[in-house]
KEKEBA-250121 format. One record per residue (C-alpha): x, y negated, z negated; residue in three letters. Coordinates in steps of 0.25 Angstrom, whole numbers. Layout:
N
> X  Y  Z  ala
...
//
This chain:
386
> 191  -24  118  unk
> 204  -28  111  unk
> 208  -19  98  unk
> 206  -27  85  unk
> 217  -31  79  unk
> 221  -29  65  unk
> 216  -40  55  unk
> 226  -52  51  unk
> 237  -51  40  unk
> 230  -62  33  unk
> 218  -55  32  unk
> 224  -45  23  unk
> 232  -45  9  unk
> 248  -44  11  unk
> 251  -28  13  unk
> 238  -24  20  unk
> 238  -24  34  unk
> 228  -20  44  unk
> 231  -10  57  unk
> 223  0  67  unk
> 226  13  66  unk
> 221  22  78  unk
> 212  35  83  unk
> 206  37  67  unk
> 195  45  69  unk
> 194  38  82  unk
> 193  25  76  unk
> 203  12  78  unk
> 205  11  63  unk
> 208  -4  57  unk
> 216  -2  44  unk
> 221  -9  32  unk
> 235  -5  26  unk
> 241  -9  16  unk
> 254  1  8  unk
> 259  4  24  unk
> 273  -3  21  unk
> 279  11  14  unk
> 276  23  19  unk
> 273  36  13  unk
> 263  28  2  unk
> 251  36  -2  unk
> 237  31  5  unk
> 225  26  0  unk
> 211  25  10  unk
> 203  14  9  unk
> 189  14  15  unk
> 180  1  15  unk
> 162  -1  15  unk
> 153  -7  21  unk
> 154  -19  25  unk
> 168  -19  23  unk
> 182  -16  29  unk
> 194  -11  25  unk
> 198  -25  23  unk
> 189  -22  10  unk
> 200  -15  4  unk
> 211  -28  6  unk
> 211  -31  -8  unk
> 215  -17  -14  unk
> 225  -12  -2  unk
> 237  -22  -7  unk
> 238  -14  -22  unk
> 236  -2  -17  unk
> 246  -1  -8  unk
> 256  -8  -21  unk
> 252  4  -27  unk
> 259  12  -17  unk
> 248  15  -7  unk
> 246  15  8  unk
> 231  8  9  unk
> 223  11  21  unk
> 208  4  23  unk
> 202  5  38  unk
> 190  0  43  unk
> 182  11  43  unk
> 175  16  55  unk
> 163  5  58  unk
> 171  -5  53  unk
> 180  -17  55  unk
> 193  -15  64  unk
> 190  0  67  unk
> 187  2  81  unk
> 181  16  87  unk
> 169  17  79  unk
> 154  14  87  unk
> 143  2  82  unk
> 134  7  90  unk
> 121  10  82  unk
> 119  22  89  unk
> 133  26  90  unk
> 139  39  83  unk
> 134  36  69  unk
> 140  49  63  unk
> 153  42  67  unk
> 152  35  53  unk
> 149  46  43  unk
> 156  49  32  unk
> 164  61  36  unk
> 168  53  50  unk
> 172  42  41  unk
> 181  51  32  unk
> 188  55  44  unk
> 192  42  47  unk
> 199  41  35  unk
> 206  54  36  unk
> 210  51  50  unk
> 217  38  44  unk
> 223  40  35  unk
> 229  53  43  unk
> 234  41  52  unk
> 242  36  42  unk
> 248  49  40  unk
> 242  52  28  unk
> 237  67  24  unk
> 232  63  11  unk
> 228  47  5  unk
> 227  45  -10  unk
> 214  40  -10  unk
> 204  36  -1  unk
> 194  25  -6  unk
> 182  21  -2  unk
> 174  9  -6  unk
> 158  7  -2  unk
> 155  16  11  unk
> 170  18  12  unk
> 168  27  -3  unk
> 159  36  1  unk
> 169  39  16  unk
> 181  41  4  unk
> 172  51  -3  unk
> 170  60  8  unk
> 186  57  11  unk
> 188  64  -2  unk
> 177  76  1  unk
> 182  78  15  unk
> 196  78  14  unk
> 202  77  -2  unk
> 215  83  4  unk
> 216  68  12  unk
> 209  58  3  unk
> 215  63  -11  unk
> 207  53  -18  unk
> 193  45  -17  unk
> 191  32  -22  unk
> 176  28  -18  unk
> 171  14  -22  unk
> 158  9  -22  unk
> 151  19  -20  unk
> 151  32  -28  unk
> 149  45  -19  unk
> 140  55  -25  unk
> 144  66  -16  unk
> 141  71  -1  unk
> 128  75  2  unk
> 123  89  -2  unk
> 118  99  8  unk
> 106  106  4  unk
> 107  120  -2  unk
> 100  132  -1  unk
> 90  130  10  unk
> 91  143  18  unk
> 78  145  14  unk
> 73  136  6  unk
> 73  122  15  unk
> 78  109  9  unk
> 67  100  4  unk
> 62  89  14  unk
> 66  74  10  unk
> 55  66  4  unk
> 46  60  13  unk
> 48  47  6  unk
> 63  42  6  unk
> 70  30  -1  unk
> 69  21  10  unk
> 54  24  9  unk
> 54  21  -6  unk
> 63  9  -4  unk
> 53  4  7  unk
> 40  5  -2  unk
> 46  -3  -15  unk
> 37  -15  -19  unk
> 53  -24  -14  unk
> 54  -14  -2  unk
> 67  -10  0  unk
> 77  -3  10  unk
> 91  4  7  unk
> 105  -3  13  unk
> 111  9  19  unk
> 97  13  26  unk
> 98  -2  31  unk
> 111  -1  37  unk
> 107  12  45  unk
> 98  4  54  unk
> 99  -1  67  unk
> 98  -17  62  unk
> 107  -16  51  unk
> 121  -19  58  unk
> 115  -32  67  unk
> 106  -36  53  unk
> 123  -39  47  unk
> 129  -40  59  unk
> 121  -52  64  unk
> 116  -57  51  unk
> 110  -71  50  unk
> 120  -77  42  unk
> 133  -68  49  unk
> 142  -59  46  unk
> 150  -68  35  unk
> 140  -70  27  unk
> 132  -58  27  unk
> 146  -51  22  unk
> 148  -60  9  unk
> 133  -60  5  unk
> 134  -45  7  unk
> 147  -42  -1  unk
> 143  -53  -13  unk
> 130  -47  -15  unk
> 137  -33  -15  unk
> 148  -39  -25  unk
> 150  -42  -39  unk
> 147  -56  -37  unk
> 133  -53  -35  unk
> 126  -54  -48  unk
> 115  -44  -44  unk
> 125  -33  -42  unk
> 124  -25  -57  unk
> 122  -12  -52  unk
> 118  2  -63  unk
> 114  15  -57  unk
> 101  18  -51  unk
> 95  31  -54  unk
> 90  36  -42  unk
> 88  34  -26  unk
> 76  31  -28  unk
> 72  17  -23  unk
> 68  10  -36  unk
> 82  14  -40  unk
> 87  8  -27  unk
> 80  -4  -26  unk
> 87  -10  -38  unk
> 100  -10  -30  unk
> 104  -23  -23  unk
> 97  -26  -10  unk
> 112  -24  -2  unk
> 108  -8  -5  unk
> 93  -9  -6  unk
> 88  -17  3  unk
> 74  -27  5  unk
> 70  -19  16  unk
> 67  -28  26  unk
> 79  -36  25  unk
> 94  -34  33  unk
> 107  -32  24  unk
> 110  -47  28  unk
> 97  -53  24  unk
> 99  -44  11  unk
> 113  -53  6  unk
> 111  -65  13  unk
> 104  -71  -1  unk
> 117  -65  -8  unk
> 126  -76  0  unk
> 135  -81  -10  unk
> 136  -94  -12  unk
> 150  -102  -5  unk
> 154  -105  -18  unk
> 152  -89  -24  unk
> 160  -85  -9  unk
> 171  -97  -12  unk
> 173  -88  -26  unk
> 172  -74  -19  unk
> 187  -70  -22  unk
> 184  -56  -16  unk
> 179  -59  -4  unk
> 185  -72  1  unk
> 178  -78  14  unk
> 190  -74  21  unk
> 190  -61  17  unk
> 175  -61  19  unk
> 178  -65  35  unk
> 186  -54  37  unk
> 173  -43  34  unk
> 164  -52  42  unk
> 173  -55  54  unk
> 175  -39  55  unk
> 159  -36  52  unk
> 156  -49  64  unk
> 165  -42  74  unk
> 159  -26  71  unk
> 144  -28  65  unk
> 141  -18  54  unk
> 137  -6  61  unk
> 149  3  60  unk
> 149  3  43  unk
> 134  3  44  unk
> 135  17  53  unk
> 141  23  40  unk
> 128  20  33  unk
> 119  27  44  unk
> 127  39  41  unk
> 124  40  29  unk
> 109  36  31  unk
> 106  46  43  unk
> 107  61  36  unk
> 110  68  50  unk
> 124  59  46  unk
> 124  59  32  unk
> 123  74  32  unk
> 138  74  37  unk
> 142  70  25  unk
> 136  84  20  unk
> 148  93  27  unk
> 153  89  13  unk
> 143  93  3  unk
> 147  100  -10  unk
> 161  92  -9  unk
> 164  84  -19  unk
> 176  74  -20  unk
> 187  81  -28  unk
> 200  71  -26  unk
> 200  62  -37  unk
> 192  50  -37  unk
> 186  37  -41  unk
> 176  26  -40  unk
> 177  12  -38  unk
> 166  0  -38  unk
> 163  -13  -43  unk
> 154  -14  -57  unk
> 144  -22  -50  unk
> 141  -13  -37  unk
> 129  -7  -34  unk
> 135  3  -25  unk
> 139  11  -37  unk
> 124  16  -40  unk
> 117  13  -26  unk
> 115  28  -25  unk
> 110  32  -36  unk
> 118  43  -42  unk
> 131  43  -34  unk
> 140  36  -44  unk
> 137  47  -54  unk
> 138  59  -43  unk
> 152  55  -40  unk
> 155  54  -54  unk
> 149  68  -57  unk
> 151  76  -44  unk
> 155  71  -32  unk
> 170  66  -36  unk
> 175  76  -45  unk
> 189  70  -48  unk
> 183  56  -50  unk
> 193  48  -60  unk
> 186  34  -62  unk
> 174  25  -57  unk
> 177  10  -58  unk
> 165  1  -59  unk
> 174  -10  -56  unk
> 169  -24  -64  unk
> 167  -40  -55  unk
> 166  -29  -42  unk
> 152  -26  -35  unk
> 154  -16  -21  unk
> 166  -24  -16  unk
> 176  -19  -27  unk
> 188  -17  -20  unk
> 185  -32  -16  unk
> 179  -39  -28  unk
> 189  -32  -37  unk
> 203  -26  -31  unk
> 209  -28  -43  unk
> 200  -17  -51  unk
> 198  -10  -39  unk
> 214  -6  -37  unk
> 216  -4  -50  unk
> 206  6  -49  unk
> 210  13  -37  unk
> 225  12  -42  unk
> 222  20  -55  unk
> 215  31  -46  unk
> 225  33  -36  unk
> 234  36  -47  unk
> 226  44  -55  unk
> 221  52  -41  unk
> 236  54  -36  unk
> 242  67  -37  unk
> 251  68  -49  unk
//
């Protein structure tokens, strides 16, 4: 099979290019670059979600690199141009788990010679894989910026059970409570654990195209539905007033779930964000791969033989400055109840701002760069070493 090729200058804003760099971690790893002209430049460590790309970042790479920074944003492992990851289903799995993916990015940014970033920043799936960045190494990643969605901290091991055993889990869980509700329900990331979900995307009724921009306006400020407040517990009345791209009719596919939500070719003529163009360059990536790769992340957290990983780091809290970005209208904020306020009270002990930035829903980096650079400029010189 031939190597992929680095995407077309006219994909991409003046100054960011996009090249491979070899043997991260094993992987073939597509990157975007932009601050590479002058070297010696501090870096800053971009990490995308799901379903998105590093291309995500196009819109904020250009001033930050103004600002004196080298800006790196690869494809993540499962995703895009990044080659030496496995689709397979039933495939190494633990391949994707958070402490593998955190080695990615230490391994890259070693690459470029670096033995210590500025920041790293995550957005969606990409903040929680900055967050354990930050735990695992905050002598390498010397700042965290995590956008999207708040981390409440690593999973706790139980304590003192020598001789007095941890209680058993309930016998009812929430996706049996979600199951039973009068409007029965299922949650997302449950969804894309399964066997289906990949091929239910992947090979949608209506494409790749256009199951993309139904999904990223319903998830955007341009949906009116999306005015999201905090839920007080996971519990699943709490959870079922979430939108149904997190919770779910339980018999229906992720596709099926946004196709009603297609904007209107007037509404996508008007989509300054995410021009059709740019939109094609998601889906021509997502048509050529399928989904499986960022929806393998998701089983890692759903399966606790994986998830229990993440608890090598438990007690740790993130102590390198930090901050949290997101859009005003975004439900990721309060889609685990209690998150937002743990990483404000525990889990990020040096956190110096949370930006609930207004005209965004999840896509802020995208919806509004503007805000959102502003925002992350003022961090990076406030978390600098004076």
């Amino acid at each position: 099979m031939r190597a992929l090729e680095p995407y077309p200058d006219a994909w991409l804003p003046p100054g960011v290019r996009s090249r491979f760099v070899a043997d991260v971690n094993g992987l073939r790893m597509h990157v975007l670059e932009a601050g590479f002209e002058t070297p010696g430049r501090p870096c800053v460590l971009l990490l995308h979600g799901f379903p998105e790309l590093a291309y995500s970042w196009r819109k904020v790479m250009p001033p930050l690199a103004a600002a004196g920074f080298h800006v790196l944003a690869p494809d993540q492992r499962g995703y895009g141009r990044t080659t030496g990851w496995d689709d397979d289903y039933d495939g190494d799995v633990a391949a994707f788990g958070l402490l593998r993916i955190a080695r990615d990015a230490l391994a890259l940014v070693a690459a470029f010679g670096y033995r210590a970033v500025d920041a790293v920043i995550g957005h969606d799936f990409g903040a929680p894989a900055a967050a354990y960045c930050a735990l695992a190494r905050p002598d390498v990643f010397r700042a965290v910026a995590l956008m999207s969605a708040p981390f409440g901290g690593p999973p706790a091991l139980p304590v003192g059970t020598a001789d007095r055993p941890a209680p058993a889990p309930p016998a009812r869980t929430i996706h049996d409570e979600l199951a039973a509700l009068p409007r029965p329900r299922k949650h997302y990331q449950w969804y894309y654990s399964t066997r289906e979900a990949n091929a239910d995307m992947w090979r949608c009724p209506q494409g790749v195209h256009a199951f993309l921009r139904a999904y990223y306006h319903h998830k955007s400020a341009d949906w009116p539905g999306n005015r999201p407040h905090r839920l007080a517990a996971w519990t699943a009345a709490e959870l079922a007033q979430l939108p149904t791209y997190y919770v779910m009719d339980r018999d229906a596919t992720m596709a099926a779930t946004v196709a009603p939500e297609m904007p209107s070719p007037e509404a996508i003529a008007r989509c300054r964000w995410l021009t059709e163009d740019e939109l094609a360059v998601y889906s021509g990536e997502y048509a050529r791969t399928g989904f499986q790769g960022g929806l393998n992340w998701y089983r890692c957290g759903t399966d606790p033989r994986l998830a229990a990983e993440n608890a090598l780091l438990s007690g740790r809290t993130i102590d390198v400055p930090s901050c949290f970005v997101a859009g005003a209208a975004d439900w990721g904020v309060y889609q685990k109840p209690g998150d937002f306020e743990r990483m404000q009270s525990s889990a990020c002990t040096r956190l110096v701002g949370c930006h609930l930035v207004p005209g965004a829903g999840h896509w802020v980096q995208q919806e509004q760069p503007e805000r959102v650079t502003e925002a992350l400029l003022g961090f990076l010189r406030a978390a600098r070493p004076r």
